[in-house]
C-alpha positions, -999 to +999 in steps of 0.1 A: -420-382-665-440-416-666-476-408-668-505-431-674-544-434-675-557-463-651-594-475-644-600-501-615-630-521-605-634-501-573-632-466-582-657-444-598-632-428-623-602-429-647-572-413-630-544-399-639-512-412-625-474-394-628-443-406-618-402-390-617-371-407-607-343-386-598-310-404-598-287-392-570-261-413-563-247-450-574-277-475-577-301-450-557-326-428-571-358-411-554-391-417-569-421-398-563-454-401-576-492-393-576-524-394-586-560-378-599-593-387-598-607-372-627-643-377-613-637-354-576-606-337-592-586-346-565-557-361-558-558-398-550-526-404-534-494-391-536-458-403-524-424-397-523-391-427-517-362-434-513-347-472-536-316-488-537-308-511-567-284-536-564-281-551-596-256-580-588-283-593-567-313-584-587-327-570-557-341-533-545-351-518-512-374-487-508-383-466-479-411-437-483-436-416-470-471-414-487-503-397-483-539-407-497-571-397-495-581-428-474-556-431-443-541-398-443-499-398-437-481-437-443-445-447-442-437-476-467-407-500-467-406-526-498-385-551-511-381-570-547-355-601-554-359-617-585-342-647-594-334-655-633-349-694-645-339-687-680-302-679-691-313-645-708-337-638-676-368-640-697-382-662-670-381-654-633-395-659-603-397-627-582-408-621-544-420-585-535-428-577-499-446-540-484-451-534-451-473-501-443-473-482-413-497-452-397-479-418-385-473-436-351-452-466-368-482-490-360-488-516-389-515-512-410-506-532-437-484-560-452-482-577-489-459-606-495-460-620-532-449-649-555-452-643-588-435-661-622-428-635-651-425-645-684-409-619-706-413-621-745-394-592-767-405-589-800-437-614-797-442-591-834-423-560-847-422-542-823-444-557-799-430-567-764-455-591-739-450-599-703-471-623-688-467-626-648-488-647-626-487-641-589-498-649-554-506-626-526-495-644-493-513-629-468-548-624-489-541-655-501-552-645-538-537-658-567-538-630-595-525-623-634-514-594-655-510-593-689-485-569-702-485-552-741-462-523-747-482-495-731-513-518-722-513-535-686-543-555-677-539-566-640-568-591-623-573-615-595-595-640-579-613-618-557-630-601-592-604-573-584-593-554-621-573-527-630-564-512-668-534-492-674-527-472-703-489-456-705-489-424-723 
């Protein structure tokens, strides 16, 4: 199991996120994860989908259900391409795209991103870096994260911040 502390500009609290993929068949796997507030002691969100890797394309599709504390009951469907610059796919461009719908399949919600990745293994012994900058389409924010080891610092132009700490 993936577990993590994160703290974001908007909440109140540090939560606790898990996560578990379950492989069950040939490039699928089912993912589901969730989330505490440690200030309410409640969960945040929780969700459970369905992704499909195809690795010859470098691309994945995902299909869930989710459930948060905001908007009650969502359906999620996703999608990631990324397309290698650099012969050992340090560098690559990747698009990501979400769309979010309410119980009665009306859209709430749609992300569409741009973002350049910049992988660097072994920046030190045993220190591994990831720098990606990004753009959000349809908020039309530019954003950055800055990626070491277990340490994920993610912010945007909006003053928007998150910290992520992987246990």
């Amino acid at each position: 199991m993936e577990t993590s502390l994160r703290c974001r500009s908007d909440a109140k609290a540090l939560c606790i996120h898990a996560k578990e993929k379950f492989p069950f068949q040939k490039n699928f796997l089912f993912q589901v994860h969730g989330e505490l507030n440690t200030y309410a002691g409640t969960p945040s969100h929780f969700s459970m989908l369905t992704r499909y890797f195809n690795p010859e394309f470098a691309s994945s599709l995902g299909i869930g259900v989710r459930h948060d504390r905001k908007e009650k009951l969502m359906y999620d469907i996703q999608a990631k391409k990324a397309f290698p610059i650099s012969p050992s796919a340090s560098l690559t461009l990747d698009t990501k795209g979400k769309w979010t719908f309410d119980k009665d399949f009306i859209e709430k919600r749609r992300k569409g991103k741009f973002e350049l990745t910049w992988r660097i293994f072994n920046f030190r012994e045993d220190q591994d870096i990831r720098l990606r900058v990004g753009y959000e389409m349809f908020e039309k924010v530019p954003y950055l994260q800055i990626r070491e080891n277990n340490w994920t610092l993610n912010a945007d132009a909006k003053g928007r911040w998150n910290l992520r700490y992987d246990l």
